[in-house]
KERO-661246 format. One line per field, with one value per residue (C-alpha): x, y, z; residue number from 1. Coordinates in Angstrom, 1 decimal, decimal comma, always signed. Each point is the difference from the previous one (the first is absolute). Layout:
c1: X/...
c2: Y/...
c3: Z/...
seq: NUM/...
This chain:
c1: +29,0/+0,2/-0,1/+2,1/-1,6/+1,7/-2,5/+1,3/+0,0/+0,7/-0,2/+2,5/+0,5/+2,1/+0,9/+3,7/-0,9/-1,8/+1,3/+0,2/-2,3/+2,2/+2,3/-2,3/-2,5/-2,3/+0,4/-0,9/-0,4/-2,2/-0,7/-3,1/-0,1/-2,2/-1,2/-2,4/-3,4/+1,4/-0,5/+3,0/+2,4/+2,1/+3,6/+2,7/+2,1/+3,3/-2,2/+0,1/+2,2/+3,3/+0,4/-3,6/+0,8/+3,7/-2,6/-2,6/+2,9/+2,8/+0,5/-0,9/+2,3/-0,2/-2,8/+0,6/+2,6/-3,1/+0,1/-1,9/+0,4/-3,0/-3,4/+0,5/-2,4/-0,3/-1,8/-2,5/+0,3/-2,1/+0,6/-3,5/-3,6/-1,6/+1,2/-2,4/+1,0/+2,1/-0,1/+1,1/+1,6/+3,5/+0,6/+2,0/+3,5/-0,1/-3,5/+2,3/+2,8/-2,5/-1,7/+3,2/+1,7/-3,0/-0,2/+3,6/-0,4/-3,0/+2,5/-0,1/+3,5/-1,0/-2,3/-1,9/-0,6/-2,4/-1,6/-2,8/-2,7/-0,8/-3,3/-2,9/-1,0/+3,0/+1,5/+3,1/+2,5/+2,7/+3,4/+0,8/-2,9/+0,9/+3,8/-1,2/-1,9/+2,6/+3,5/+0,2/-1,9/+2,4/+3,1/-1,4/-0,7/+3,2/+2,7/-2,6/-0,9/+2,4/-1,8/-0,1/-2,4/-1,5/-1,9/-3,6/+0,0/-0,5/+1,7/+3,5/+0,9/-2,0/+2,4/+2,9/-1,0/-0,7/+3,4/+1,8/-2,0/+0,8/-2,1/+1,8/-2,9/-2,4/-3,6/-1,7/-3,6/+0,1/+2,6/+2,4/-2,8/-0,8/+2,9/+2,8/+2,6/-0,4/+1,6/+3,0/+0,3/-0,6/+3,1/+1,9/-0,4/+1,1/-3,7/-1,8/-3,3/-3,9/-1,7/-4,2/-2,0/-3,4/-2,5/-0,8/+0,5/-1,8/-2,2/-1,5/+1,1/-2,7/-2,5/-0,1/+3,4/+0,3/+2,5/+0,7/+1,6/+1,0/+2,2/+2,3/-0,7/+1,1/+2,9/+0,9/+0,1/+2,4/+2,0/+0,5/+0,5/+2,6/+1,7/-0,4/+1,7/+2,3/+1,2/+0,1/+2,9/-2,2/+1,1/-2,9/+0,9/-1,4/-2,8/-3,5/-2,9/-3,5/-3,5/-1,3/-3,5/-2,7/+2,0/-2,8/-0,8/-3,9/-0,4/+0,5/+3,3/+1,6/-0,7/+1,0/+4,0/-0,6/-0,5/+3,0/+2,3/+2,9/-0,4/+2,3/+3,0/+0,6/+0,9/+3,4/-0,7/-1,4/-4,1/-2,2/-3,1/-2,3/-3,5/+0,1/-4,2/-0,3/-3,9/-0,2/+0,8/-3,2/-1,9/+0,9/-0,9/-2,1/+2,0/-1,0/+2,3/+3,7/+0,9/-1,9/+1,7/+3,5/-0,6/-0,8/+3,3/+1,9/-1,8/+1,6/+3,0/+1,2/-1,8/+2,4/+2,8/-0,9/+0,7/+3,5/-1,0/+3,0/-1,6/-3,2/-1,6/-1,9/-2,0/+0,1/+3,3/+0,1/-2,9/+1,6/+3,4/-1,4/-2,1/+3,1/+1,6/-2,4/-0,1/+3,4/+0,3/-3,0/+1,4/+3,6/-0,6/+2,5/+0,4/+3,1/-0,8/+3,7
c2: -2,3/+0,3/-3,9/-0,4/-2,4/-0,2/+0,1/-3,1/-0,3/-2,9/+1,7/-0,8/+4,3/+0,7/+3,5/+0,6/+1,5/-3,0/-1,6/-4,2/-0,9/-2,6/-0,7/-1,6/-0,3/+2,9/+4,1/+3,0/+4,1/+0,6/-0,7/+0,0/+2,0/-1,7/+1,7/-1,4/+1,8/+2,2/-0,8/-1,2/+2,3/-1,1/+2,0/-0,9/-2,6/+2,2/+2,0/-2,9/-0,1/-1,1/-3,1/-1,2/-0,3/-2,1/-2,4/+0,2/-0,4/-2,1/-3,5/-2,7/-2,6/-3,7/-1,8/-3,6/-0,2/+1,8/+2,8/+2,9/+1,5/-2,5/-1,3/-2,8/-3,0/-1,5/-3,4/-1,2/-2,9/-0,2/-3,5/+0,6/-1,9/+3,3/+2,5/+2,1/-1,3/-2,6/-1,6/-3,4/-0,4/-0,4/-1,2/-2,5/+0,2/-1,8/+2,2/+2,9/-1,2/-0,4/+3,0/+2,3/-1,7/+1,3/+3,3/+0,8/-1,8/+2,6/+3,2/+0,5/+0,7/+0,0/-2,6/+1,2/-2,7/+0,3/-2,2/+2,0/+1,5/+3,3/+0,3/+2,5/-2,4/-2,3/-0,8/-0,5/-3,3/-1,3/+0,7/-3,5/-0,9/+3,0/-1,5/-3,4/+1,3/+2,3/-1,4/-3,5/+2,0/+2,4/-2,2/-2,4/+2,5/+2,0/-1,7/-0,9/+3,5/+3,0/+2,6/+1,2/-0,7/+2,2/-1,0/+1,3/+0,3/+2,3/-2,0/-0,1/-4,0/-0,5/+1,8/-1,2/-3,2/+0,7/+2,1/-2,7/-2,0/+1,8/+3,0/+3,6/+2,8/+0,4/+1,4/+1,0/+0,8/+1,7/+2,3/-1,2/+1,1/-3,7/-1,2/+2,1/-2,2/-0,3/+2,7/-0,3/-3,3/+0,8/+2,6/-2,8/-2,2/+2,9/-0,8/+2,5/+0,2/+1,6/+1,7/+0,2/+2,4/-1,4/+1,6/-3,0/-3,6/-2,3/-1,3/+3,5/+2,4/-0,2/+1,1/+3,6/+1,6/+3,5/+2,7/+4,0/-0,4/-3,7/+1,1/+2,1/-2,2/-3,1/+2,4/+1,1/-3,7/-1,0/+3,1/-0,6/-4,0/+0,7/+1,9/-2,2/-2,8/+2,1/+0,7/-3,5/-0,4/-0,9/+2,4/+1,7/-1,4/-3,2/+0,9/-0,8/+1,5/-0,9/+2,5/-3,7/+0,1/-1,8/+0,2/+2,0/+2,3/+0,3/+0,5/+3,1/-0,1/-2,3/+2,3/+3,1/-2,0/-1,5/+3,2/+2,1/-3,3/+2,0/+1,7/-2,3/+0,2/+3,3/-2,6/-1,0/-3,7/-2,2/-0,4/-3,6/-0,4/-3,1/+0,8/-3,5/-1,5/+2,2/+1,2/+2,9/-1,5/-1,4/+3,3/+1,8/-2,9/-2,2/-3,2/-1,3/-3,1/+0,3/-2,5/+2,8/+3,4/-1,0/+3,1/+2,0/-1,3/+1,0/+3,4/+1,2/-1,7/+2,0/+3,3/-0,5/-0,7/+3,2/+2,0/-1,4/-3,0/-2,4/-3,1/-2,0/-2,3/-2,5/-3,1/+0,1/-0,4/-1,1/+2,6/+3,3/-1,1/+0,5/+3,1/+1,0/-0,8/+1,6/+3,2/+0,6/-0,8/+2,3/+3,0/+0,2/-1,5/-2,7/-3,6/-2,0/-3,7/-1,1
c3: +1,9/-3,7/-1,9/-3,3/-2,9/-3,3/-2,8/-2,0/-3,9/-2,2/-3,5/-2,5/-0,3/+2,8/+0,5/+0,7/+3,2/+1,3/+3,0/+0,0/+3,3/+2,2/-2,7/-2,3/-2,9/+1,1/-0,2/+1,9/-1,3/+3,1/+3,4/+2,0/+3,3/+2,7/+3,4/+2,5/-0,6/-2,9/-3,9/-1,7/-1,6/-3,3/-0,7/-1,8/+0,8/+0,4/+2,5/+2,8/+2,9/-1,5/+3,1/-1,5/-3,6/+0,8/+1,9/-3,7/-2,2/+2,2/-2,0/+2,5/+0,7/-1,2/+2,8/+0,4/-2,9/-1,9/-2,3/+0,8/-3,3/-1,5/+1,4/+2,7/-0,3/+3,6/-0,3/+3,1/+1,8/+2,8/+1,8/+2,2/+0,1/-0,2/-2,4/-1,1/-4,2/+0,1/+3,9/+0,1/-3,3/+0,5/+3,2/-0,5/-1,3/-3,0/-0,8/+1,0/-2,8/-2,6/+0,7/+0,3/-2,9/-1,9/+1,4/-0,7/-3,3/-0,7/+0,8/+4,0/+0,9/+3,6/+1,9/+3,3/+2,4/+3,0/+2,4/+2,1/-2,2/+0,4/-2,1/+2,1/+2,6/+1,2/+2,7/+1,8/-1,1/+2,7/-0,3/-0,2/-2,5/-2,7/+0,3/-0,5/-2,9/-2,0/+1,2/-1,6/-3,1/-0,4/+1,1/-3,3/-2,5/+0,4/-1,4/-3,0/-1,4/-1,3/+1,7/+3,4/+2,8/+2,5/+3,3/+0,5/+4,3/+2,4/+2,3/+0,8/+0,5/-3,2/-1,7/+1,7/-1,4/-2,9/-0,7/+1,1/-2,4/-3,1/+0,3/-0,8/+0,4/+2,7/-0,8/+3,2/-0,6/+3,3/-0,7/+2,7/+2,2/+1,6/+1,3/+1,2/-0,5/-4,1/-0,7/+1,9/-1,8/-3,4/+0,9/+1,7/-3,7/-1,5/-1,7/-2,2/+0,9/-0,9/+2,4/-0,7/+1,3/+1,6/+2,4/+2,8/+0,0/-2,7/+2,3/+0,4/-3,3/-1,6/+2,5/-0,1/-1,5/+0,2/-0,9/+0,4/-3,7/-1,2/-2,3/+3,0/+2,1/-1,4/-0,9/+3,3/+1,4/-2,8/+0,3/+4,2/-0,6/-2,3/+1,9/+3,2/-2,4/-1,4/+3,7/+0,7/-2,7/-3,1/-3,0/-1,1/-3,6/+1,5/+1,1/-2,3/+1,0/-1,0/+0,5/+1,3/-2,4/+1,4/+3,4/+2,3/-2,9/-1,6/-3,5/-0,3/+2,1/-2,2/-3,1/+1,5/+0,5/-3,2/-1,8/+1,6/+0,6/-1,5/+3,5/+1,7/-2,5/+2,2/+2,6/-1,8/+0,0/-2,4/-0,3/+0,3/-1,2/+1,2/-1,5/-1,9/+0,5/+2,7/+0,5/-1,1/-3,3/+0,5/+1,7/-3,5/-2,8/+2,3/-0,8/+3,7/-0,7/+0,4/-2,9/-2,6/+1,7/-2,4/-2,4/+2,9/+1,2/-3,0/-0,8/+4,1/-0,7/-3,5/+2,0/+2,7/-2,0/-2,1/+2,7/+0,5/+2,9/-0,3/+1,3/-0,5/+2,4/-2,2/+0,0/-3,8/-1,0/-3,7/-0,9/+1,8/-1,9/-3,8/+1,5/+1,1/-3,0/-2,6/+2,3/-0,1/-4,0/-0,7/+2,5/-1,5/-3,1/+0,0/+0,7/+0,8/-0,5/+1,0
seq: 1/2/3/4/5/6/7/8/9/10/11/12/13/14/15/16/17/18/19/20/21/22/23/24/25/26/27/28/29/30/31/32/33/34/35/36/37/38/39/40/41/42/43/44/45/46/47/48/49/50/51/52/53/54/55/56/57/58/59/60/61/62/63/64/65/66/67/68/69/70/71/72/73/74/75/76/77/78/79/80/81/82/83/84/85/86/87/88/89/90/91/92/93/94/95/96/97/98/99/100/101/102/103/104/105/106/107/108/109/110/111/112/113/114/115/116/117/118/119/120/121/122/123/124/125/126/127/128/129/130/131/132/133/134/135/136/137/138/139/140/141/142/143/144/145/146/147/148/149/150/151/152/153/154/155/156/157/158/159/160/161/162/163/164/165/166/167/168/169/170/171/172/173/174/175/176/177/178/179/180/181/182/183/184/185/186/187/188/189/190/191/192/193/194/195/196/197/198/199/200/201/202/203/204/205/206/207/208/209/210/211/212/213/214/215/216/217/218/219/220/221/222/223/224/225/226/227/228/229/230/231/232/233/234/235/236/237/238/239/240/241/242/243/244/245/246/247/248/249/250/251/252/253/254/255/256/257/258/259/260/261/262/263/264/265/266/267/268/269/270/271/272/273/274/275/276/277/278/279/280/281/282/283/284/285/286/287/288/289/290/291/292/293/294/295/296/297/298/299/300/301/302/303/304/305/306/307/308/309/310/311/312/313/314/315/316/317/318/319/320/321/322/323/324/325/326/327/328/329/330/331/332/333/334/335/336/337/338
């Protein structure tokens, strides 16, 4: 089986033959050819199977009442006493206003709320505890943001709850692997949702991970989970999907997605990327601390984006917003300060 990456640009000389990549800022000439246990082969981008370059090029639909067109900013919440950066912030509701209001304030146009970590190491909440913990959260901050809310579970009363609370998108770090009944839901909602890849449970994914080819891989998954979703009733256009960095993946794993992210364009559905003080920030610049791996944070961020990923999963809301801002000034050469 032959795999199909646009080779993105951003340059401000765009040929005429270019091809937009999903509808948006970035631009393809060339596309890379990928085979399991071959070298990769580059031909022109009118060369690829016609059904593969509707699925580079296809505008994606609005998510969440979101544009696709332009860079996402999805705000974290995590309502948890362990986080791995920010665990037992925000717990409360009116630390959850605050905290959104000034997330939303900073440029998220999206706030993800979760309430079972899933740093390397942790273990399983209740049902009934992670709805205690993200409900009367969610149910509180809704009606006091402009900006849509998604549900970080991988379990299907959590996000039954927290739907009915005000949530619109649910985020599934499992990739609707956990619980069989969340997808079914999230078609019932008529919910768009994100589906992560990870290899094992969080307890265990960082013990040993291990892949024939992480970047296939990790494609394949997505490919067959979309589909499984897709046959549930979820329009593909609704469908996010997300590589899942740090997710059972070793340093070199998580570059190898990182560097060929563009990959999963070919997928049709619009790309998430949650890198944001994970640690392999920390493997590459030895900032061991999670408070001093923002740059890090931002340098993944504006890579991803440059390769046409529509939404960002960040702690650091304010500070990915003017990187954001200043990389799309410097790229097209133009600022709009209406």
């Amino acid at each position: 089986m032959t795999y199909y990456r646009a080779i993105p640009h951003i340059d401000a000389a765009r040929p005429e033959t270019a091809k937009s990549l999903a509808g948006g800022w970035a631009w393809f000439t060339q596309v890379e050819c990928l085979n399991r246990g071959a070298e990769p082969r580059i031909i022109a981008a009118d060369d690829a199977p016609q059904d593969v370059l509707d699925r580079m090029t296809g505008k994606r639909s609005d998510v969440a009442g979101l544009s696709m067109a332009t860079p996402q900013l999805m705000g974290i919440l995590n309502v948890t006493p362990d986080s791995f950066s920010d665990g037992g912030q925000f717990n409360a509701p009116d630390q959850a206003i605050a905290r959104t209001k000034d997330m939303v304030a900073q440029g998220a146009t999206i706030i993800d709320i979760g309430g079972e970590s899933t740093r390397p190491g942790s273990g399983y909440v209740e049902i009934e505890e992670e709805i205690a913990r993200t409900a009367p959260v969610i149910e509180a901050v809704a009606p006091a943001i402009d900006a849509p809310i998604s549900i970080d579970t991988r379990k299907a009363p959590v996000a039954a709850a927290a739907l009915k609370a005000g949530a619109v998108l649910v985020n599934d770090v499992s990739g609707f692997t956990f619980d069989a009944e969340l997808g079914p839901l999230s078609a019932s909602q008529k919910a768009p949702v994100c589906v992560m890849h990870a290899q094992g449970d969080p307890a265990t994914m960082q013990d040993d991970p291990s892949y024939d080819d992480v970047l296939l891989d990790v494609y394949d998954f997505l490919d067959a989970q979309v589909r499984q979703l897709e046959a549930l009733g979820i329009p593909r256009d609704q469908i996010v999907v997300d590589p899942g960095i740090g997710f059972g993946k070793n340093l070199t794993h998580n570059l190898a997605l990182l560097a060929r992210i563009s990959l999963f364009h070919s997928l049709g559905c619009p790309i998430l990327l949650g890198a944001s003080r994970k640690s392999l920030i920390g493997h590459v610049s030895g900032a061991t601390d999670t408070s001093e791996r923002m740059p890090g944070s931002l340098a993944l961020a504006l890579a991803g984006v440059s390769q046409g990923v529509q939404f960002l999963r960040v702690h650091d809301v304010a500070e990915t917003k003017q990187a954001l801002d200043l990389w799309t000034a410097s790229t097209t050469g133009a600022f709009n300060d209406a």
